[in-house]
N, C-alpha and C positions, 0 to 999 in steps of 0.2 A: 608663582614663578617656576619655572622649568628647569630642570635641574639635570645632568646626564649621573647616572649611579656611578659611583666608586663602584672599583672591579671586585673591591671584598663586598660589597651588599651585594653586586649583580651576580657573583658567584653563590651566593648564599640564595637567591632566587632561585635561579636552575637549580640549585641543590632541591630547593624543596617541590619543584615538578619532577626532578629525577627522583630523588630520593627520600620515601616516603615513610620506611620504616627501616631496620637491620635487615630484612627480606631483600628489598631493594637494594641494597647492596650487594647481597648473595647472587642475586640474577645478572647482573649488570657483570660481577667479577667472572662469573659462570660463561656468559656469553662471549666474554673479551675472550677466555681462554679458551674456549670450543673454537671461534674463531683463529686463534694462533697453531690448531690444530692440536691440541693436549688428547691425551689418551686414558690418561690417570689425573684424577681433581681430587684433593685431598680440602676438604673443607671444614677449617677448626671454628668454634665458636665458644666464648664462655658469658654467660650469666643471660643466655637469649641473645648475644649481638649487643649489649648495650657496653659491654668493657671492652671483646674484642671479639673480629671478624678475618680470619684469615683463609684465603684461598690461595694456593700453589698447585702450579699445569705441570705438566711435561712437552708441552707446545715451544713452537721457533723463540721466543723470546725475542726481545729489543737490543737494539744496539745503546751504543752510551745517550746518541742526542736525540732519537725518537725517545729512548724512555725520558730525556728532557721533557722534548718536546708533546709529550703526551698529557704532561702538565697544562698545558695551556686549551684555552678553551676551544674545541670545535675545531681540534686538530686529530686528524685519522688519517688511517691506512686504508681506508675502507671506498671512498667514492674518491671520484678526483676530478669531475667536470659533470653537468649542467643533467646532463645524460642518464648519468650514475645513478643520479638521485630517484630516478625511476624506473629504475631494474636492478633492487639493491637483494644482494646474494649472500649477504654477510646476516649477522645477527645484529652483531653493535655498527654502529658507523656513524653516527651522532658528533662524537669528540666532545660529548657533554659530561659523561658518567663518571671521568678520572679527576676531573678537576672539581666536578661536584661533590664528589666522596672527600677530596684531600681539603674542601675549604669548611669543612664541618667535622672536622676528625683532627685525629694525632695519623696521619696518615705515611705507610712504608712502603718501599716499591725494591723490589730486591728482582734481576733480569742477569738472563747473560744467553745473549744468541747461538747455538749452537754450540757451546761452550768456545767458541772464538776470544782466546784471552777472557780480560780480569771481565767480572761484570761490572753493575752497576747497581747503587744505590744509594735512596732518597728518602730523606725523611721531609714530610710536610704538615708543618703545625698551623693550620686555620686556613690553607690556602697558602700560606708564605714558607719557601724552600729552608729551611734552614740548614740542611748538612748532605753533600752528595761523594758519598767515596766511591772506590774502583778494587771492590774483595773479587776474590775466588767467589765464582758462585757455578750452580750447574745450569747446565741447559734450562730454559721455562721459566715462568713468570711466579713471583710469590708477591701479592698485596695483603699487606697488615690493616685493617681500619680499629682505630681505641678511640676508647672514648665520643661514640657517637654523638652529634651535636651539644657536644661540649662548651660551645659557645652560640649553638642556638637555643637557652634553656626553654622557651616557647613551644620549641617540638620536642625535647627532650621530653616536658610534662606528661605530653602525650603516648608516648609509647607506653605499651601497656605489660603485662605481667612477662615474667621471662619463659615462663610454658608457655603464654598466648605469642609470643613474638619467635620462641621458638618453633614452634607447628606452624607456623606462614612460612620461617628458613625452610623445615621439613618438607611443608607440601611444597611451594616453587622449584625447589633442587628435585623431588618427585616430577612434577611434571616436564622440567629439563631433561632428565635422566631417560621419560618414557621416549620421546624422539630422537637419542641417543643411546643404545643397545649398544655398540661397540667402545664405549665410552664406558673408564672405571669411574664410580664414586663413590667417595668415604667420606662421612659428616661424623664429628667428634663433636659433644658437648661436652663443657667442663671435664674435660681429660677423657669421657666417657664414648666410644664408640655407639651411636645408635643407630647409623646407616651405614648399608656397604655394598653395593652392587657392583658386583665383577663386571668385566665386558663380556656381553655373551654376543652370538655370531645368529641368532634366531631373536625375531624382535620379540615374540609371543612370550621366551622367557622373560622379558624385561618385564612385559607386560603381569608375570605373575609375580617377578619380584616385586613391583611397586604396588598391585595391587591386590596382592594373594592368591596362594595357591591355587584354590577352587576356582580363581576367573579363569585360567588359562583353559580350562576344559565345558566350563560354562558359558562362553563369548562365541558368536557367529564372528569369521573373518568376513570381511570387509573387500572387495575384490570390484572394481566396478571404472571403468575406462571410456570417456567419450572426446575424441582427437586428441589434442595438448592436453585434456584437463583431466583429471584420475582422482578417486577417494579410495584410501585402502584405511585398515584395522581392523577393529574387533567391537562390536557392541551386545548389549546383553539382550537373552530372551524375555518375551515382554510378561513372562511369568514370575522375573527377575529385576524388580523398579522399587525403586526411592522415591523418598518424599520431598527431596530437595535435586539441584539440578548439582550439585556438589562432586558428582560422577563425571561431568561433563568434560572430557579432553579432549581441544580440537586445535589440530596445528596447519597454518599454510607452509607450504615450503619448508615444514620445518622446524618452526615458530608460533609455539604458543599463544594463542588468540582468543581475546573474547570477542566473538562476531554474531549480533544478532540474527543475522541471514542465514548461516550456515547452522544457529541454536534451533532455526526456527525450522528448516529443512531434514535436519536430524528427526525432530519428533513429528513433523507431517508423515516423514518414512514409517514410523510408526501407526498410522492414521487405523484408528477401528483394532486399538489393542491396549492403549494409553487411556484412563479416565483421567482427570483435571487434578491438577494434584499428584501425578505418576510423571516419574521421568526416568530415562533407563541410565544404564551406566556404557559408555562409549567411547574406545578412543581413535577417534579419526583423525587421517594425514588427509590433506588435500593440494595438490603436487599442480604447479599451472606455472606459466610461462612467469617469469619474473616482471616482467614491462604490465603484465597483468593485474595486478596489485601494487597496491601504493603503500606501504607501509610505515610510511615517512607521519601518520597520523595525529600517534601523540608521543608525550618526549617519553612516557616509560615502554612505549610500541608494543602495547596490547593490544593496538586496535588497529585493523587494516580496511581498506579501503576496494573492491573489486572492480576490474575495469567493465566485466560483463558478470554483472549479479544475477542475473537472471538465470544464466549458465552455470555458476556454481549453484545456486539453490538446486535448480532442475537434477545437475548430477549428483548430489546431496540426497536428496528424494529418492532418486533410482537406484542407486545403490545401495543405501537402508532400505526400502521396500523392498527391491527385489532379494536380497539377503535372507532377509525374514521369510517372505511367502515362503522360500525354498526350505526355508529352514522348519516350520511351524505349520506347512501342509500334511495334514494325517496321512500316515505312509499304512499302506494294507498289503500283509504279507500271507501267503496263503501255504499252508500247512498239510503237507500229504500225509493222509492219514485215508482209515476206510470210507469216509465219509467227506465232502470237502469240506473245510473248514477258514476261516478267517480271525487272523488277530490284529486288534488294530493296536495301532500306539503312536502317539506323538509326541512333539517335543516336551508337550508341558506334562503328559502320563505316559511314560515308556509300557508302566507295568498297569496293562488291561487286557480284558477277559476271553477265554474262549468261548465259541457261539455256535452251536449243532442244532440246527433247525434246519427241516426240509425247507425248498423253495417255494414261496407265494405267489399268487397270482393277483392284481390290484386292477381294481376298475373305478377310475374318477370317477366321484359324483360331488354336489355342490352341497354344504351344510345351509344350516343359517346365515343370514347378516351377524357379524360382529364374531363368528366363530372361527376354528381353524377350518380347512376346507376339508372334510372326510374322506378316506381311502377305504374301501371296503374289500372284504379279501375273500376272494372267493374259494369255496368249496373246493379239495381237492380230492382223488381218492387214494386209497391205500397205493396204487402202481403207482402212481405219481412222485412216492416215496422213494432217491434211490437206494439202493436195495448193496449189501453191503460186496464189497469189490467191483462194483459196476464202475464202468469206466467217467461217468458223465458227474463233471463237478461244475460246483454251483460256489460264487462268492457272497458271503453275508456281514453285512457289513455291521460297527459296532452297536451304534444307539439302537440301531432295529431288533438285537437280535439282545437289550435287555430285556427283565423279568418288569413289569410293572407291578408295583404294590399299591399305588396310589397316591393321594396328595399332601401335603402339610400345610396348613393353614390357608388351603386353595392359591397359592405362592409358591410353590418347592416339589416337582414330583419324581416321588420316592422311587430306585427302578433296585432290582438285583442282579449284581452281576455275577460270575464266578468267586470272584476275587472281593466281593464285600457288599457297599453300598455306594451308588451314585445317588446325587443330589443335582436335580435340572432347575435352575430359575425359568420359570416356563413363558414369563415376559421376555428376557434376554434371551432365552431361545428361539420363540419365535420372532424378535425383531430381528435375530442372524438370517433367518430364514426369509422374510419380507425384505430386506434389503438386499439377498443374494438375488433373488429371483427379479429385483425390477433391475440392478447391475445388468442381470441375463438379457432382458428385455429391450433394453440400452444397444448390447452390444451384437445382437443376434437380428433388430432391428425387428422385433418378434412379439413386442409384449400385448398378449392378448386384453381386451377392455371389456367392460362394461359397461353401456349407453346408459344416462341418469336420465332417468323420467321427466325431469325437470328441467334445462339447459340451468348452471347457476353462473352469475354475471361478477366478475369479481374487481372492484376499484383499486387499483395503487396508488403509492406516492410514484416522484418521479426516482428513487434510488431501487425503490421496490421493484419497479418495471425495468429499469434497467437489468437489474439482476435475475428477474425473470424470461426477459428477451435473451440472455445470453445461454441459456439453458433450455431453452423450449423446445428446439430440435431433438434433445434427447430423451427431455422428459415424452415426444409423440409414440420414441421408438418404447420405449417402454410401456405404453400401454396410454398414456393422458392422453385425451383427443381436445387441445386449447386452440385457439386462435385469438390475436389483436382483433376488439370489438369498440375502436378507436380513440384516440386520448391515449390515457393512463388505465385503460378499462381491458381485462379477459374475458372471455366467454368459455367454462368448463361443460362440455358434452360426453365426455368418457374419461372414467378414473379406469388401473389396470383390476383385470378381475378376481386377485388375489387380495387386494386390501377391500379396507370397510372403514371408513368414515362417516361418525354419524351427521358431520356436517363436513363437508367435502371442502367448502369454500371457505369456510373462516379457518379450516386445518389450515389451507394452502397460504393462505392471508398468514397465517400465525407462525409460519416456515418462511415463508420469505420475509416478513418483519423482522424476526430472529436474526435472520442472514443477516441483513441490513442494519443491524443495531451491532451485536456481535463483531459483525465482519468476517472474511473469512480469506484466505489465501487467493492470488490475482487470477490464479488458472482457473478455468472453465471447468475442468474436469475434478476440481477441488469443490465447487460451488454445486456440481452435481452432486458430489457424494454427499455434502451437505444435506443438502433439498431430501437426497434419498433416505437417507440417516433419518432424519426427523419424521418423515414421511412414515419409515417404518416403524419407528418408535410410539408413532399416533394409531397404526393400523394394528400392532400388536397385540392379541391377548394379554390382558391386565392383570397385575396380581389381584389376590382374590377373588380370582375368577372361577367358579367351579368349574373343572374339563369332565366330561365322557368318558370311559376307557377307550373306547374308539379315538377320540379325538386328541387323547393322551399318544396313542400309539402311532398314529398319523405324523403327530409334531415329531416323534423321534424319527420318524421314516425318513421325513423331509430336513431333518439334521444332519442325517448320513448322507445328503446330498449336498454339503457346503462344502467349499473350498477351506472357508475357516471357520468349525463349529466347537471353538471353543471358547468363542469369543463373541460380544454384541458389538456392532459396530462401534459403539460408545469405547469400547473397551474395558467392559465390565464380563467378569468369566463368567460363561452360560451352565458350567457345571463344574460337579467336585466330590471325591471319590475318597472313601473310607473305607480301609480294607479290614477284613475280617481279622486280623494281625490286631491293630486300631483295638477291634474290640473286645477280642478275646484277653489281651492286655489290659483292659480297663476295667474288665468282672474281674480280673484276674485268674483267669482260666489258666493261664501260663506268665512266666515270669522271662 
């Protein structure tokens, strides 16, 4: 038999989609009064939100029959026709939160608009009004909630320790507070002040308040604008990554969200600096027409809904990448001195060596299969030195102009620098270096090949082929000579003349399988780096591989030639430096 609920069960329903834990109540109170325009949020709590929950604004406040009326379900100031509801500019506008909180509490509502005469005030015990008078009160809204679900013991059980329910108030009111810089907030526990953020007029300080001093000077800003739609903040360098995604602040309009689109866009920005497991600390606005989001999603509206997803990803992407490259490109500063000279330094080691070697001269030639390719360095004579106050300077750049000592367990090669020891992983170095140079090849439309003696004929499935057809154009520029050799079937005649695979076609079969199982982001130009990635990862020198000193010194030459040589596309660091400080410290030469 079909029944219509009583308004105290249906109210107790919503209660439990709105209101989830004491947290939930803190965001909800939070929002109504950001909404009412408050400026100072005083937010009391004792025993974690399970006894009481008070928030007081400095915002427009209610009149006597709105704050009535605020009682009742699905009654707001917030939309008011058909329209509204999909271009909503408010934070709350539901008219679920007030009547959800008062029918599971001892709930108080204390208002008085502009101080326009007496105010108003209500007590409501389970949902039912019991006592409404008309005191002095000031301008701004003050809600009381006690005795959270006091009559739902069911959810009651569940709430958990008063630390653990406390630190959910903590963090949500943090993440309110970071999209609100001009906004006071004060959180009291148990009579005890443990948050306080003034309004500051610069958002970056908010951002060190909530998240500590050192981010404020450790975060790239965020800057990046494509027509209506913009992503601005601050995210950390990728030298600076967590284990969890716990860092992760991303607001639309405003509004705190968890959006897998925009999670997912953040860290492709990162792409070829992150390993599996790394996620950086971030906090992005993302500002788009309002009719553009639906945020109507779910009742606690954490989750929004994009009208062109594709559009926000894409500017997600480009405004993280581009931030980064700028940020995390080796910057080379040159030093007048008798001689010329070069210091390099980047984001992740400011402090690296100086390098005074005359200039070389290199003449390609080809090593072995499976080897780095050798640079050999020709002969020069004493003139060719220049000579000291001579006018003619030369740039030398940092990994060329280390000291080679040699290898650690044919894995790790040892170099000297001024300033200590550097440590190359010489696999992740050169997979930096194999995937910069087919990238080159890509884009210069340039990459030189290699004819295989053998045509090899390579079968797909049909997801395999598709993923290779959409790529194949770039992979030619780079150096691959493929074509459709009908069906599901390739036919490989040239790989580029930088890599070496000892079997070219089950590489390529084993990279695009991957892709296909994996998966991998919808763009074309995502699916390349992919393809390339692994490509170089297969063509790389291998650990335990014993190098040459020649062939040691080649790989650095061809490191000062990356855009990003401190990093494997994977996102695994290609190197790492111990200064003489480090060691002198550890004999204890000095204290």
């Amino acid at each position: 038999m079909i029944k219509i609920l009583s308004e105290s069960i249906s109210n107790k329903v919503a209660a439990g989609e709105v209101v989830e834990r004491p947290a939930s109540v803190v965001k909800e109170l939070l929002e109504n009064a950001l909404d009412a325009g408050g400026t100072r949020i005083i937010i009391d709590v004792e025993k974690g939100g399970r006894s009481l929950i008070r928030v007081a604004d400095n915002g427009s406040g209610m009149t006597h029959d709105d704050a009535l009326l605020s009682l009742e379900r699905y009654a707001t100031s917030k939309i008011f026709n058909e329209s509204d509801l999909f271009s909503i500019k408010t934070l709350g506008f539901r008219g679920e939160a007030v009547p959800s909180m008062a029918s599971v509490s001892k709930f108080y509502l204390e208002t008085n608009q502009n101080n326009h005469g007496p105010g108003t005030s209500i007590f409501v015990d389970g949902g039912k009004i019991k006592k409404v008078t008309r005191p002095g009160a000031p301008s701004g809204t003050m809600v009381t909630v006690k005795q959270l679900f006091f009559n739902v013991p069911a959810r009651r059980k569940f709430l958990k320790t008063i630390n653990t329910e406390m630190a959910h108030i903590s963090d949500i009111t943090s993440k309110i507070a970071l999209s609100h810089p001009g906004v006071h907030f004060k959180i009291f526990h148990n009579g005890k002040v443990i948050k306080d953020w003034s309004s500051v007029s610069d958002p970056s300080n908010r951002v060190a308040d909530v998240l500590g001093k050192n981010m404020k000077n450790s975060f790239y800003q965020v800057e990046y604008k494509e027509g209506l739609y913009s992503v601005s903040g601050w995210i950390s360098s990728s030298a600076d990554l967590r284990a969890t995604s716990r860092g992760l602040y991303i607001y639309v309009n405003g509004r705190f969200v968890r959006d897998k689109t925009v999670r997912h866009a953040l860290i492709e920005g990162y792409a070829g600096r992150l390993m599996k497991g790394e996620f950086p600390t971030a906090v992005l606005f993302i500002t788009l027409p309002h009719g553009d989001v639906d945020v109507n999603v779910h009742p606690a509206k954490n989750e929004v809904r994009f009208f062109q997803q594709k559009a926000v990803h894409d500017l997600v992407v480009k405004g993280v990448s581009s931030t980064i490259d700028i940020a995390e490109q080796p910057k080379w500063e040159t030093i007048d001195t008798d001689y010329a000279v070069t210091k390099y330094a980047s984001a992740s080691d400011p402090a690296a060596g100086y390098v005074f070697e005359p200039p070389a001269d290199y003449n390609s030639t080809r090593d072995m299969p499976g080897q780095l390719n050798i640079e050999t360095r020709s002969d020069f004579s004493q003139k060719e030195i220049p000579a000291k106050k001579q006018t003619t300077f030369w740039n030398k750049k940092y990994f060329s102009g280390l000291r080679i000592i040699g290898q650690l367990h044919n894995v790790y090669i040892l170099c000297e620098s001024d300033e200590g020891l550097v440590l190359l992983d010489q696999h992740a170095a050169h997979e930096r270096i194999l995937f910069e140079q087919l990238k080159k090849g890509v884009e210069n439309s340039m990459g030189p090949a290699q004819q295989l003696l053998v045509p090899e004929t390579l079968e797909l499935g049909f997801m395999e082929k598709n993923i290779l057809e959409k790529i194949l154009p770039d992979l030619v520029k780079a150096g691959f000579d493929m074509e459709p050799f009908g069906g599901n079937s390739f036919i490989i005649k040239a790989v580029p003349v930088f890599i070496f695979c000892a079997d070219v076609k089950s590489v390529i079969l084993e990279v695009v399988e991957t892709m296909a199982e994996t998966g991998s982001s919808s763009g074309i130009s995502s699916k390349l780096d992919q393809f390339l990635m692994l490509i170089a990862c297969h063509s790389a020198i291998r650990a335990k591989q014993s190098l040459a000193h020649e062939q040691m010194e080649e790989l650095l030459n061809q490191l000062d030639g990356c855009e990003n040589p401190s990093r494997c596309p994977h996102g695994r660091p290609t190197w790492i430096s111990l200064s003489s400080v480090f060691f002198e410290k550890s004999f204890k030469r000095i204290v």
